[in-house]
N, CA, C, O and CB atoms as a CASP TS submission, in Angstrom:
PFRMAT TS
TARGET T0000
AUTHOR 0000-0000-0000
METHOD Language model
MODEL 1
PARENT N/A
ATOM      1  N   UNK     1      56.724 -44.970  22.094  1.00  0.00           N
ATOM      2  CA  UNK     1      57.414 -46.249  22.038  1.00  0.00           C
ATOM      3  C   UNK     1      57.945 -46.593  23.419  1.00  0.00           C
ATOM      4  O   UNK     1      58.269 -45.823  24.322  1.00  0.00           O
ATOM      5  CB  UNK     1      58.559 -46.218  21.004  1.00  0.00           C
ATOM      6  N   UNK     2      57.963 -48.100  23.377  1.00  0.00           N
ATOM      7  CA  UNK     2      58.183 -48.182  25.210  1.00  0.00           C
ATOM      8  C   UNK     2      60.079 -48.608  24.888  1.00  0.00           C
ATOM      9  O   UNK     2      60.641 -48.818  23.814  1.00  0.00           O
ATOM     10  CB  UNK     2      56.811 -50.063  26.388  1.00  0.00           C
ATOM     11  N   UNK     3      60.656 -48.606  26.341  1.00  0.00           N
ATOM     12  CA  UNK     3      61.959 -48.670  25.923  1.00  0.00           C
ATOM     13  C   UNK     3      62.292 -50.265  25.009  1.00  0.00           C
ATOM     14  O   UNK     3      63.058 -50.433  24.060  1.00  0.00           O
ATOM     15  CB  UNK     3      62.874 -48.458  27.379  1.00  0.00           C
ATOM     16  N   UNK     4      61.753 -50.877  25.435  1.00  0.00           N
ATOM     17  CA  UNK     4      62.603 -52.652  24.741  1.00  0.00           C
ATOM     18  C   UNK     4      62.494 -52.838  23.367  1.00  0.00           C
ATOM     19  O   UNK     4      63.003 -53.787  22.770  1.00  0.00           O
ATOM     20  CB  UNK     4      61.800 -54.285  25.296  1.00  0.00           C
ATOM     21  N   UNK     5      61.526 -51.529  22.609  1.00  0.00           N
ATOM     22  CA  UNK     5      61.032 -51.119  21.594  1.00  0.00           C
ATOM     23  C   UNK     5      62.524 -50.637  20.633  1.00  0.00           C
ATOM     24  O   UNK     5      63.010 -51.155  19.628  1.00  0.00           O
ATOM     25  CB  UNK     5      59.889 -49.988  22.031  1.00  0.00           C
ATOM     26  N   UNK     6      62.890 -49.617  21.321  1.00  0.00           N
ATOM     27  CA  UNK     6      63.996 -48.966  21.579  1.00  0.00           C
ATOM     28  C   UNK     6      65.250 -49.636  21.285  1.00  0.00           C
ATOM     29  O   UNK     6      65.896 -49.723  20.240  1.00  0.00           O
ATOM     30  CB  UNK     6      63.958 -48.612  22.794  1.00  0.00           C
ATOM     31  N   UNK     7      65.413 -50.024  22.286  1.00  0.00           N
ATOM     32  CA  UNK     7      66.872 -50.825  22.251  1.00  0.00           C
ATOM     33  C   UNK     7      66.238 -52.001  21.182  1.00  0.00           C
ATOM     34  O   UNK     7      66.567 -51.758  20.021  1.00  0.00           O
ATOM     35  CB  UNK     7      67.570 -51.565  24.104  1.00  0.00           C
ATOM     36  N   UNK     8      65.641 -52.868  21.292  1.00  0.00           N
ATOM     37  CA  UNK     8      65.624 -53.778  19.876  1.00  0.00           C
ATOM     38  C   UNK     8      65.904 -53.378  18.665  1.00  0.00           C
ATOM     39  O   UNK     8      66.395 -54.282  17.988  1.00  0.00           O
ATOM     40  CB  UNK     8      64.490 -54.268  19.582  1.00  0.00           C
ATOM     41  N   UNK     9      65.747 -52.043  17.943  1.00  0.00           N
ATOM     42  CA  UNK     9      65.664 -51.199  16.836  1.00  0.00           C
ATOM     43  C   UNK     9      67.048 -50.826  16.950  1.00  0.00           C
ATOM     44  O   UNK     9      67.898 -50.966  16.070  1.00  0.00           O
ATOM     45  CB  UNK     9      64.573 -50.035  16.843  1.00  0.00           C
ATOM     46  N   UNK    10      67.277 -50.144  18.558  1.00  0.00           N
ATOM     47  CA  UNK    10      68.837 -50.131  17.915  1.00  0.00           C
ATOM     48  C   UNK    10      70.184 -50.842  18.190  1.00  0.00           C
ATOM     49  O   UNK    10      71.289 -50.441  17.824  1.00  0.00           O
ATOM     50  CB  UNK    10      69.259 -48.985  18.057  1.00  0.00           C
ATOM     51  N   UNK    11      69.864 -52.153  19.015  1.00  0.00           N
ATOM     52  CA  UNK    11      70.601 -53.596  18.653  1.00  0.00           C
ATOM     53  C   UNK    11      70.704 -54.381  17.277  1.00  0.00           C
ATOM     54  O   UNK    11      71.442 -55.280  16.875  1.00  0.00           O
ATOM     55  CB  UNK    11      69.973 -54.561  19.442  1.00  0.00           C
ATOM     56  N   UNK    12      69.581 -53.613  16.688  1.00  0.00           N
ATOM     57  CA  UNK    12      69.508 -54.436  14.837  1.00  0.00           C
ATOM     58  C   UNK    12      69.963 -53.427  13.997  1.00  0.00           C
ATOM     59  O   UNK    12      70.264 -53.833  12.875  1.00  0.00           O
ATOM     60  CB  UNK    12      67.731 -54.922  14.065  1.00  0.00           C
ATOM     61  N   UNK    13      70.069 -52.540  14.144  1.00  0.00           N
ATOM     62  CA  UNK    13      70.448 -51.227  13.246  1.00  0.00           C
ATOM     63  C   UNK    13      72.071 -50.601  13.890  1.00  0.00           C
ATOM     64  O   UNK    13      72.598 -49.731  13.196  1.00  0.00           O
ATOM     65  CB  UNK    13      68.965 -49.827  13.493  1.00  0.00           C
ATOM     66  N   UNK    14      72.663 -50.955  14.911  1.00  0.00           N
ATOM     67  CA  UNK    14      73.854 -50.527  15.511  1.00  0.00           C
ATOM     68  C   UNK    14      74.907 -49.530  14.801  1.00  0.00           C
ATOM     69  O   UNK    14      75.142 -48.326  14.903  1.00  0.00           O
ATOM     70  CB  UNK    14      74.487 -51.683  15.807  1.00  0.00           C
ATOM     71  N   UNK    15      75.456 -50.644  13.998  1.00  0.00           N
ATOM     72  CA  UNK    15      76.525 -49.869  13.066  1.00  0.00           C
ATOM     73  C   UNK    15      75.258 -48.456  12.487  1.00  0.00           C
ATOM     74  O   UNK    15      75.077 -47.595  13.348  1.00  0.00           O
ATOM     75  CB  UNK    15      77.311 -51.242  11.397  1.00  0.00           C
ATOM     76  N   UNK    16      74.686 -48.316  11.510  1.00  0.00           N
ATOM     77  CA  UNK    16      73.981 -47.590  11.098  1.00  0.00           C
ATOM     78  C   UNK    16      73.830 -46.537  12.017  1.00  0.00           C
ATOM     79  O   UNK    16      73.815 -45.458  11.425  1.00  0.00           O
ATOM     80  CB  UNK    16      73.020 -48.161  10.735  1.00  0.00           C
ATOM     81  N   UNK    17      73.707 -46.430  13.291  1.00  0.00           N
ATOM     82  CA  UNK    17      73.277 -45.734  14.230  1.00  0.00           C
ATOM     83  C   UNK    17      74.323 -44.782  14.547  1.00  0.00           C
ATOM     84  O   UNK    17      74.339 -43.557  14.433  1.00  0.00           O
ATOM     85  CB  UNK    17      72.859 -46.506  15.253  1.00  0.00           C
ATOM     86  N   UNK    18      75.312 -45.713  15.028  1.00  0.00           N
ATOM     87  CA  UNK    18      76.501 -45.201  14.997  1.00  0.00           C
ATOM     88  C   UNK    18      77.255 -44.566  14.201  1.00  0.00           C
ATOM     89  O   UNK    18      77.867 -43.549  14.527  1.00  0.00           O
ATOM     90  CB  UNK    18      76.995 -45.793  15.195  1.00  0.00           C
ATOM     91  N   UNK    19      77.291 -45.047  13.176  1.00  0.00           N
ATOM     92  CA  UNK    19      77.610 -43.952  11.875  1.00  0.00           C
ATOM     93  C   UNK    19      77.483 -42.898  11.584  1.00  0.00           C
ATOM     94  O   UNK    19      78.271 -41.986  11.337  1.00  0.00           O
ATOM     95  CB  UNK    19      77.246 -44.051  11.016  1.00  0.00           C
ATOM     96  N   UNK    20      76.325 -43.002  11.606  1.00  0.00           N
ATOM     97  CA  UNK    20      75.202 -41.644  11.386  1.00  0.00           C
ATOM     98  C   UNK    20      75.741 -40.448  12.381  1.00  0.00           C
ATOM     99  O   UNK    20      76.285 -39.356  12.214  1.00  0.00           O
ATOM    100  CB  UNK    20      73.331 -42.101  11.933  1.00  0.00           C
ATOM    101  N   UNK    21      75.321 -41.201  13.458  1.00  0.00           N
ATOM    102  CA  UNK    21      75.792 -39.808  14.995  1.00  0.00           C
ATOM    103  C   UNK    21      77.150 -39.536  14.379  1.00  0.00           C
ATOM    104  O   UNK    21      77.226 -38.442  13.819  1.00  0.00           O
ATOM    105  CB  UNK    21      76.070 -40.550  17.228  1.00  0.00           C
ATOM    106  N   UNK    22      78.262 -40.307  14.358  1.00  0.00           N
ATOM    107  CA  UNK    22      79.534 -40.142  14.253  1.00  0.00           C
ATOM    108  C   UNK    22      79.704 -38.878  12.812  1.00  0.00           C
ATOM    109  O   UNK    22      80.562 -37.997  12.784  1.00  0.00           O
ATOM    110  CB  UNK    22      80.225 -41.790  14.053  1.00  0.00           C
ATOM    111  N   UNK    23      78.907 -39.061  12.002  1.00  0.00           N
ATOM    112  CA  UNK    23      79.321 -38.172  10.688  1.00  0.00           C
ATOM    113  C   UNK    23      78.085 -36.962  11.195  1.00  0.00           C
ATOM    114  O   UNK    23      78.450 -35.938  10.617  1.00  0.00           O
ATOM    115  CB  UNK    23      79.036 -39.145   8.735  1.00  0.00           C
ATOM    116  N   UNK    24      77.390 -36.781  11.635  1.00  0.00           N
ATOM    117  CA  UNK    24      76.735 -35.639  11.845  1.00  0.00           C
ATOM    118  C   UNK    24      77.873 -35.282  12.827  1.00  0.00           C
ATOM    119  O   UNK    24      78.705 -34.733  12.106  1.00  0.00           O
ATOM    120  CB  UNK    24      75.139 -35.698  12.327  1.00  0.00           C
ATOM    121  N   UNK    25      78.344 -35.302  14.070  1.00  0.00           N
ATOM    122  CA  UNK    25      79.034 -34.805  14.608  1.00  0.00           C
ATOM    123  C   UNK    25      80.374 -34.228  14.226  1.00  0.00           C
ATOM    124  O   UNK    25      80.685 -33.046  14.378  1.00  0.00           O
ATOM    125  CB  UNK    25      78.993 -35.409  15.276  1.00  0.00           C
ATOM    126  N   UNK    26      81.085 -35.109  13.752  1.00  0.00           N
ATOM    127  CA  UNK    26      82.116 -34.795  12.603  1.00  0.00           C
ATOM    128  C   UNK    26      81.852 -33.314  11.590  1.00  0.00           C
ATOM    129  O   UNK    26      82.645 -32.378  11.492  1.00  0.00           O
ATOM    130  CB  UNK    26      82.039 -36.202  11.560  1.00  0.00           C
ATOM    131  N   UNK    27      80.383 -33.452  10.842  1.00  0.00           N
ATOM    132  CA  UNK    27      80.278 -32.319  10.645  1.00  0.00           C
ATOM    133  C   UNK    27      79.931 -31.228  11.146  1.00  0.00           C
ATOM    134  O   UNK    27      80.129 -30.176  10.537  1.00  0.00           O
ATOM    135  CB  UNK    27      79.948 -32.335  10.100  1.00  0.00           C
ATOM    136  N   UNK    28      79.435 -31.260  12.172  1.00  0.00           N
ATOM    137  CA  UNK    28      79.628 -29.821  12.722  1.00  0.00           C
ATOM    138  C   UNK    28      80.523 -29.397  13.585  1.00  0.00           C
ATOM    139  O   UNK    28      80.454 -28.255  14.040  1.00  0.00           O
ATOM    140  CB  UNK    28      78.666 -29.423  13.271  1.00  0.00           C
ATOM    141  N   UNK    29      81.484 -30.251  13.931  1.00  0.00           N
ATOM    142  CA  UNK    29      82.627 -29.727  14.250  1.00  0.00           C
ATOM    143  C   UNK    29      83.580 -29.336  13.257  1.00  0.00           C
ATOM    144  O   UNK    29      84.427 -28.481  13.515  1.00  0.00           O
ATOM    145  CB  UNK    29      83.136 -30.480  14.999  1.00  0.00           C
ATOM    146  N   UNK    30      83.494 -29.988  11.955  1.00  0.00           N
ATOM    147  CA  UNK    30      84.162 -29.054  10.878  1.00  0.00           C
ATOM    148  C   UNK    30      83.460 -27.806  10.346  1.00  0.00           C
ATOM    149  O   UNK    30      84.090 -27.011   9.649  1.00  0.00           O
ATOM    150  CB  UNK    30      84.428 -29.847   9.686  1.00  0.00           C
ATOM    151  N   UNK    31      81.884 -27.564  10.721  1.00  0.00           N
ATOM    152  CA  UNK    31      81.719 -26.391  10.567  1.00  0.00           C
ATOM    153  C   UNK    31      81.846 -25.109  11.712  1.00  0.00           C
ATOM    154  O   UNK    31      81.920 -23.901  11.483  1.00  0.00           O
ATOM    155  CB  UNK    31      80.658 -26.517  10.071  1.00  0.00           C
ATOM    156  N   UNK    32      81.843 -25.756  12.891  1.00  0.00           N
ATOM    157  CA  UNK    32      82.159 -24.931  13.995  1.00  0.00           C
ATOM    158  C   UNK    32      83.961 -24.571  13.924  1.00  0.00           C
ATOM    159  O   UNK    32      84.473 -23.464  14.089  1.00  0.00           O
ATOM    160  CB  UNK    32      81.632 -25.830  15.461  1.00  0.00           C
ATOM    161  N   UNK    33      84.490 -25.548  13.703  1.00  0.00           N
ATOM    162  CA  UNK    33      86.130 -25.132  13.857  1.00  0.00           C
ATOM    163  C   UNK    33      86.924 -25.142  13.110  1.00  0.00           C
ATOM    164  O   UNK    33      88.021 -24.680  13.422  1.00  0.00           O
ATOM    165  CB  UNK    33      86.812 -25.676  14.551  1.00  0.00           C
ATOM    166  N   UNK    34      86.727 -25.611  11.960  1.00  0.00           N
ATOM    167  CA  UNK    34      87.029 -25.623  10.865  1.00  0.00           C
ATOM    168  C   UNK    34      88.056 -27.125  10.519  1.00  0.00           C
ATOM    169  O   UNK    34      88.551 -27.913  11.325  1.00  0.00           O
ATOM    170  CB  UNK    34      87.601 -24.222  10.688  1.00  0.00           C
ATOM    171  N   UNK    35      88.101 -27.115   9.338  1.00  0.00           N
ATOM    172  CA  UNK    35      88.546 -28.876   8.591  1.00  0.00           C
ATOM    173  C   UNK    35      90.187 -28.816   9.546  1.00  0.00           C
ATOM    174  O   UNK    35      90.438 -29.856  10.156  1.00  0.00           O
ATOM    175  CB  UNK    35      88.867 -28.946   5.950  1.00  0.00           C
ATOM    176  N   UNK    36      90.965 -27.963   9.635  1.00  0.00           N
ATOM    177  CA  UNK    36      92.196 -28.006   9.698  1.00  0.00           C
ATOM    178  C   UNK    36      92.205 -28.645  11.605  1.00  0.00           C
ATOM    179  O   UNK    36      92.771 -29.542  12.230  1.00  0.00           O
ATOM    180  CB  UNK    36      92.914 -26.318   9.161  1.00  0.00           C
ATOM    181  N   UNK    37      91.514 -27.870  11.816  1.00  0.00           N
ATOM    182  CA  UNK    37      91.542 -28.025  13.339  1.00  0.00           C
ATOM    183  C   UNK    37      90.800 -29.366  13.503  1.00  0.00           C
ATOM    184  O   UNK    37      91.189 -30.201  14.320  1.00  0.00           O
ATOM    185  CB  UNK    37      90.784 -26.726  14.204  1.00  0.00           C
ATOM    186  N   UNK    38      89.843 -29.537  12.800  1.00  0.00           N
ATOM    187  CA  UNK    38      89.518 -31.142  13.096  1.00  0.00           C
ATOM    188  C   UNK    38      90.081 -32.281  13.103  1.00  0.00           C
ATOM    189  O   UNK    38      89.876 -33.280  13.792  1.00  0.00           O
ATOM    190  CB  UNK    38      88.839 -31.537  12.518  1.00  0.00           C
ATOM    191  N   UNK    39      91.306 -31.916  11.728  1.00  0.00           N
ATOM    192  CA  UNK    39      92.049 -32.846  11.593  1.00  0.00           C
ATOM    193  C   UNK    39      92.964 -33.030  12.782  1.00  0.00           C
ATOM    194  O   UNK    39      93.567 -33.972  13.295  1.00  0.00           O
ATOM    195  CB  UNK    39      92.636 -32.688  10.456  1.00  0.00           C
ATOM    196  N   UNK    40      92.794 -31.546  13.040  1.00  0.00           N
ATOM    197  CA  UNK    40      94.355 -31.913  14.198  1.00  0.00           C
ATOM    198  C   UNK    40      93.689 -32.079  15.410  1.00  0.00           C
ATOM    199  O   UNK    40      94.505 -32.267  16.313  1.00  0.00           O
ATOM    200  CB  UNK    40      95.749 -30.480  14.494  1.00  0.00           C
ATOM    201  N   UNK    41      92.246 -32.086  15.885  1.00  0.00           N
ATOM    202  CA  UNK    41      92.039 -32.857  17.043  1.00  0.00           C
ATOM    203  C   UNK    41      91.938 -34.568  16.838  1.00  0.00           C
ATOM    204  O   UNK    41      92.478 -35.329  17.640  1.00  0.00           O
ATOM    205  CB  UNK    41      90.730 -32.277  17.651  1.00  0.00           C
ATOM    206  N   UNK    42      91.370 -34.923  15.961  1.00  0.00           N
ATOM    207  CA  UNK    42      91.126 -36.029  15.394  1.00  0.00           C
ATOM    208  C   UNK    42      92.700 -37.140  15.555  1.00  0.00           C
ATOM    209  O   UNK    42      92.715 -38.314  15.923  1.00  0.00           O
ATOM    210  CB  UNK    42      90.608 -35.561  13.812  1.00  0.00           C
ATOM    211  N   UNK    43      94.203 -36.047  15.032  1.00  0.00           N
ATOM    212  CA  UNK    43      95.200 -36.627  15.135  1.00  0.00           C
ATOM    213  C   UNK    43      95.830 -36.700  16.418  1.00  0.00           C
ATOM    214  O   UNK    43      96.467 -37.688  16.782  1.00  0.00           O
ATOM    215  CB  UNK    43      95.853 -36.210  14.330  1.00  0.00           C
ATOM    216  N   UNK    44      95.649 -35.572  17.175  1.00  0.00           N
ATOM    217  CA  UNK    44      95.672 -35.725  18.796  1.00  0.00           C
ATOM    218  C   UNK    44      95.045 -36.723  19.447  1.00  0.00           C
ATOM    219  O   UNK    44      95.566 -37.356  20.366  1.00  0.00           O
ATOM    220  CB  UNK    44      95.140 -34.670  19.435  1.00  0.00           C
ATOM    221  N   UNK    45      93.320 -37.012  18.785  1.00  0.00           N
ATOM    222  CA  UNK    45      92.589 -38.046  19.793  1.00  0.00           C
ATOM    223  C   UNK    45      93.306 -39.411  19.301  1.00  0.00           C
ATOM    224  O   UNK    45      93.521 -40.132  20.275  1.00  0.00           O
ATOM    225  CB  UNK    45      90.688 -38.108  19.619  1.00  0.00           C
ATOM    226  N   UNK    46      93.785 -40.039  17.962  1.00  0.00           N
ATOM    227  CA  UNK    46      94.705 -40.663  17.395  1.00  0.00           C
ATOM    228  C   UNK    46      96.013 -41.064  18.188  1.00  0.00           C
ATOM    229  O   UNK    46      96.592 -42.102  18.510  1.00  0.00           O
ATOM    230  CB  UNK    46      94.941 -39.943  16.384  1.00  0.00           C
ATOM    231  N   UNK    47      96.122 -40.151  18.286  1.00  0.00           N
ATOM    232  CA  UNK    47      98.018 -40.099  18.966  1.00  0.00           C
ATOM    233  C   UNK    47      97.643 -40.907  20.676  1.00  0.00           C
ATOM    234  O   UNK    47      98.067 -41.949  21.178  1.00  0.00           O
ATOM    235  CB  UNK    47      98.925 -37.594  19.308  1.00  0.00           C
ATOM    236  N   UNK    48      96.854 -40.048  21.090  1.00  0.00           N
ATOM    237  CA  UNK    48      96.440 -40.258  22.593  1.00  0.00           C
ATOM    238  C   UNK    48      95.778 -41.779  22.576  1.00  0.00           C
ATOM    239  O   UNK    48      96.134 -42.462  23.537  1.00  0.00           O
ATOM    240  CB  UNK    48      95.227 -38.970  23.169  1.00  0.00           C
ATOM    241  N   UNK    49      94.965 -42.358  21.738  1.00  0.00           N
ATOM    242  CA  UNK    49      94.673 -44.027  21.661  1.00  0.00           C
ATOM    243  C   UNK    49      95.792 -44.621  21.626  1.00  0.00           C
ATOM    244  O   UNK    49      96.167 -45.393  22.508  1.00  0.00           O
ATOM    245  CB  UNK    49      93.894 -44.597  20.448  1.00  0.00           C
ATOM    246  N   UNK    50      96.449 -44.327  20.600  1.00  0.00           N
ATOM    247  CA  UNK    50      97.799 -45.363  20.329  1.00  0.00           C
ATOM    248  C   UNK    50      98.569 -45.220  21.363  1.00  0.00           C
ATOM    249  O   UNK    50      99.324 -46.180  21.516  1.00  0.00           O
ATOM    250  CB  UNK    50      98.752 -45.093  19.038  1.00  0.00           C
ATOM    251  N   UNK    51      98.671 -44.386  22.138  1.00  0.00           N
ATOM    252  CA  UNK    51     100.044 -44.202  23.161  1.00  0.00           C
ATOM    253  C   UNK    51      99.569 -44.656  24.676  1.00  0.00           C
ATOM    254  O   UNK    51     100.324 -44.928  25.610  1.00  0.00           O
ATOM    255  CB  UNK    51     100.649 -42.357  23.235  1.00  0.00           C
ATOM    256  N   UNK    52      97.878 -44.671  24.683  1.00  0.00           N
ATOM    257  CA  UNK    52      97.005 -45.101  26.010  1.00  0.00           C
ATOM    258  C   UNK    52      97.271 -46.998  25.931  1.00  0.00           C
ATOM    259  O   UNK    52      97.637 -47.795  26.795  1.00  0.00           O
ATOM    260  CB  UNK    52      94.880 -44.484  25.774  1.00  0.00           C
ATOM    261  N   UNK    53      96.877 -47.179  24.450  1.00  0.00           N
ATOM    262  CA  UNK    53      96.905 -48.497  24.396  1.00  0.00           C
ATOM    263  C   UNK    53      97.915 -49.240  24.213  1.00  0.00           C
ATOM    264  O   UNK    53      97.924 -50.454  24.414  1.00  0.00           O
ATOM    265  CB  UNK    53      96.259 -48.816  23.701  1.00  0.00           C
ATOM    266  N   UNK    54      99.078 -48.407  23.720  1.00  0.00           N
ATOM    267  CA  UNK    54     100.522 -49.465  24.189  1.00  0.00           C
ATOM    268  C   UNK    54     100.820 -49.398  25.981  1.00  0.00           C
ATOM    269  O   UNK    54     101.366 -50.270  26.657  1.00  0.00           O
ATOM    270  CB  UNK    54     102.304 -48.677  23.247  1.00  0.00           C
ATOM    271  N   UNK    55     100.225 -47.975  26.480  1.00  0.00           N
ATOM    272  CA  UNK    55     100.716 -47.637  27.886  1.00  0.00           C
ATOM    273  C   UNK    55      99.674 -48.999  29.081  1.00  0.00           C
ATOM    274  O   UNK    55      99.686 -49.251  30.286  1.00  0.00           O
ATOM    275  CB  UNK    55     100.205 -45.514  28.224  1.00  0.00           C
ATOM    276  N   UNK    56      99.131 -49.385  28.219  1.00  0.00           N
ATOM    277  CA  UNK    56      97.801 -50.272  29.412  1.00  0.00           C
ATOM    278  C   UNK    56      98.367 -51.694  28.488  1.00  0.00           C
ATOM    279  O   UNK    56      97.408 -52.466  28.517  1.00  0.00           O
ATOM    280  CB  UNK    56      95.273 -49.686  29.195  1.00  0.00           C
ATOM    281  N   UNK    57      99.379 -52.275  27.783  1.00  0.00           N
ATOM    282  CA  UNK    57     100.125 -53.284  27.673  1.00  0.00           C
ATOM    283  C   UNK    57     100.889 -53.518  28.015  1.00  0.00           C
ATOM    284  O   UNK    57     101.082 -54.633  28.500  1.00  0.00           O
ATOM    285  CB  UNK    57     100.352 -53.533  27.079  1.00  0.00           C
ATOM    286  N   UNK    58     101.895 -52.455  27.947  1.00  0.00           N
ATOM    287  CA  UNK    58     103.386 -52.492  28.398  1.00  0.00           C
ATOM    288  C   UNK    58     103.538 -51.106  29.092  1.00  0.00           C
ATOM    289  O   UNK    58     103.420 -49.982  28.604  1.00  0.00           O
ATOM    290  CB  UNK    58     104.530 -52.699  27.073  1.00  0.00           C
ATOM    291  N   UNK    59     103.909 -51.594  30.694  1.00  0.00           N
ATOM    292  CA  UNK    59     103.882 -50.162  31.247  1.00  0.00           C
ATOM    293  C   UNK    59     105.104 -49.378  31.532  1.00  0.00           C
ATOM    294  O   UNK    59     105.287 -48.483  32.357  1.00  0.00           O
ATOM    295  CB  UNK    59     103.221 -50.169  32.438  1.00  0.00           C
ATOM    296  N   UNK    60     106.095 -50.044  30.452  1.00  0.00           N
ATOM    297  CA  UNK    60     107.065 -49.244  30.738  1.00  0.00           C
ATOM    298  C   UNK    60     107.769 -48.756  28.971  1.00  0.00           C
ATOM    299  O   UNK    60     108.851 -48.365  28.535  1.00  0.00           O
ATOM    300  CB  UNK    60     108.141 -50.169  31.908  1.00  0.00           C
ATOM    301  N   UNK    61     106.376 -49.079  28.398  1.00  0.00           N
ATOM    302  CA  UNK    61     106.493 -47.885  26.869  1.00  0.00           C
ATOM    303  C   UNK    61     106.982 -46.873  26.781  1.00  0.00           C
ATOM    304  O   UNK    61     107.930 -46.656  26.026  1.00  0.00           O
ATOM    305  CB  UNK    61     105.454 -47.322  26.321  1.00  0.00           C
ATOM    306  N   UNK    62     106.398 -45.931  27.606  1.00  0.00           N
ATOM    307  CA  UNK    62     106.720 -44.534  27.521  1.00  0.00           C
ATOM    308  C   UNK    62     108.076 -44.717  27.799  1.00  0.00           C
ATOM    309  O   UNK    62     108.860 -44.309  26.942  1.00  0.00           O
ATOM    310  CB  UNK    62     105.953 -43.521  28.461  1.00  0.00           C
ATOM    311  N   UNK    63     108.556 -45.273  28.869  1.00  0.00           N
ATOM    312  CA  UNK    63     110.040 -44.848  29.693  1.00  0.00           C
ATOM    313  C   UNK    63     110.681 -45.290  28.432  1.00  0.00           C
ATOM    314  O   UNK    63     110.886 -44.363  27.647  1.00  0.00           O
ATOM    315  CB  UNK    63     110.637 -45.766  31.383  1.00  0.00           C
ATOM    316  N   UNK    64     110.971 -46.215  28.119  1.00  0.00           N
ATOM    317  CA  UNK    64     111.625 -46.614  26.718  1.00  0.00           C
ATOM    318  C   UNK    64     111.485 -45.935  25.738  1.00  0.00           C
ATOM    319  O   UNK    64     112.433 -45.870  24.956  1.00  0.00           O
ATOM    320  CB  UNK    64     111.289 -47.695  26.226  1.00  0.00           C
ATOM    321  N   UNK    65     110.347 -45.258  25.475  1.00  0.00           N
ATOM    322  CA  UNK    65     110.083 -44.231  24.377  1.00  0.00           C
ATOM    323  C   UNK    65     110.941 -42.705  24.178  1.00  0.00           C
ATOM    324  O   UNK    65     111.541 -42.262  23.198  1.00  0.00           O
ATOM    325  CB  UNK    65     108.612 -43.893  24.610  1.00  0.00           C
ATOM    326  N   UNK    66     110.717 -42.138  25.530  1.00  0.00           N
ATOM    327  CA  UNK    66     111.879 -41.348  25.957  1.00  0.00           C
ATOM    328  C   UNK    66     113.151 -42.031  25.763  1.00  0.00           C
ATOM    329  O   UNK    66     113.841 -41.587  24.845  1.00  0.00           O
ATOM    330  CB  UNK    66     111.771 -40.976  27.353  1.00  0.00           C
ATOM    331  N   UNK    67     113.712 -43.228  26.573  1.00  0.00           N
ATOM    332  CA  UNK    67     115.042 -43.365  26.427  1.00  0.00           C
ATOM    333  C   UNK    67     115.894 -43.220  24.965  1.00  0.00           C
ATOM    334  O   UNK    67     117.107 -43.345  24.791  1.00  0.00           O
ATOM    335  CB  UNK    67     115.208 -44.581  26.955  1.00  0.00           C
ATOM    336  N   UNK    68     114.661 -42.863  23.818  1.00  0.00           N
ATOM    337  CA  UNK    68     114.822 -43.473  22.566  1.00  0.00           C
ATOM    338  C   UNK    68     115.133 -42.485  21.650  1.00  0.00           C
ATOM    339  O   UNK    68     115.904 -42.475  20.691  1.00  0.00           O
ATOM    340  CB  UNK    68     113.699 -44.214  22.147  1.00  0.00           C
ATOM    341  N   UNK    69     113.960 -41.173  22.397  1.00  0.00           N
ATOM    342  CA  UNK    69     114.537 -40.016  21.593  1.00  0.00           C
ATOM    343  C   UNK    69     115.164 -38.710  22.230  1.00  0.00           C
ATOM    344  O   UNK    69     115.526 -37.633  21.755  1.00  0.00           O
ATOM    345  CB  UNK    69     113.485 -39.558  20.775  1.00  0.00           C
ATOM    346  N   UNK    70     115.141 -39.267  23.540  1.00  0.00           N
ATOM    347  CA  UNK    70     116.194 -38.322  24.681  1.00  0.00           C
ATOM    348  C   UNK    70     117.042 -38.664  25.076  1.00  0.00           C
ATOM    349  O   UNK    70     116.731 -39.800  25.432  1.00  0.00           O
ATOM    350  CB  UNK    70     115.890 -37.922  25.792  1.00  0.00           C
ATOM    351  N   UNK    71     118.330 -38.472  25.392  1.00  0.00           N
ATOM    352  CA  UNK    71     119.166 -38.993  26.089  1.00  0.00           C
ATOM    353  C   UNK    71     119.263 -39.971  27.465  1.00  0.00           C
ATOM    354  O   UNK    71     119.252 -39.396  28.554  1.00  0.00           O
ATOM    355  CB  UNK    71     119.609 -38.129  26.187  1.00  0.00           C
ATOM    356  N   UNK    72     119.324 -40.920  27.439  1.00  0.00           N
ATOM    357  CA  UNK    72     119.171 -41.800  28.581  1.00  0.00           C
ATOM    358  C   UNK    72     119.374 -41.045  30.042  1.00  0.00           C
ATOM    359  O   UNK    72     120.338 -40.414  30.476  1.00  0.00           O
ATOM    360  CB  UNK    72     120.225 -42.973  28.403  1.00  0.00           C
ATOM    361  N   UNK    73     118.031 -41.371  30.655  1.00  0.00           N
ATOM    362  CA  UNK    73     117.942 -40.394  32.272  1.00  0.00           C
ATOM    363  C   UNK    73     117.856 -39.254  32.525  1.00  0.00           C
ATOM    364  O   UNK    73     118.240 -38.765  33.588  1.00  0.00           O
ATOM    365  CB  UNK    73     118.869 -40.387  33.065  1.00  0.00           C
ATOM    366  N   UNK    74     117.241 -38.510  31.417  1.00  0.00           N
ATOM    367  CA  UNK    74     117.558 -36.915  31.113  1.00  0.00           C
ATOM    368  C   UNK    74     115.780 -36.536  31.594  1.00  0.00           C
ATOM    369  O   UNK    74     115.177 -35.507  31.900  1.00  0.00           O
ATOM    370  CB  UNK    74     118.185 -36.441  28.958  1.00  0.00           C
ATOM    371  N   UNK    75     115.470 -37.787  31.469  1.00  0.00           N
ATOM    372  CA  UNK    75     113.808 -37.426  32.427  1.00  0.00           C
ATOM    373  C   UNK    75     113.576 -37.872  33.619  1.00  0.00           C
ATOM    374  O   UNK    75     112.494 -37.561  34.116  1.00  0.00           O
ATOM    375  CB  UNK    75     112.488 -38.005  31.846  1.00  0.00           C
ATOM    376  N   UNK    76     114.273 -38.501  34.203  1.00  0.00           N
ATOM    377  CA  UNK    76     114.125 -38.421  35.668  1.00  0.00           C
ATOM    378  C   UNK    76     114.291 -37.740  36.884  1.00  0.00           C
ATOM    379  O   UNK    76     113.915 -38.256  37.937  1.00  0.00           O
ATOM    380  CB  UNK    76     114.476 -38.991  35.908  1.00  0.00           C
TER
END
């Protein structure tokens, strides 16, 4: 198959494509490391989106975030 072959098949099929990779991978990282640990990378990679994507809106999230559950200036 030549490439434009390629990418046409998987510009029309995308989601599907993606899926697929995403749950084969998924599973063998729950069979390599097991369900518990997946979950808890899964909630780490979780934690780390949500806290990247308030940090690239508002860049002074974090500092406020600290001020919130540390004592004010206790991180500087």
């Amino acid at each position: 198959m030549n490439k434009e072959k390629i990418l046409d098949f998987y510009n029309s099929h995308r989601g599907g494509i993606n899926g697929a990779a995403t749950g084969v991978l998924i599973g063998i990282i729950i069979l390599l490391i097991g369900i518990f640990r997946t979950l808890f990378l899964a909630m780490c990679g979780g934690i780390g989106y949500y806290l990247g994507k308030r940090l690239s809106q508002d860049k002074d999230y974090l500092k406020n975030l600290l001020d919130r559950i540390l004592p004010p200036g206790t991180y500087r």
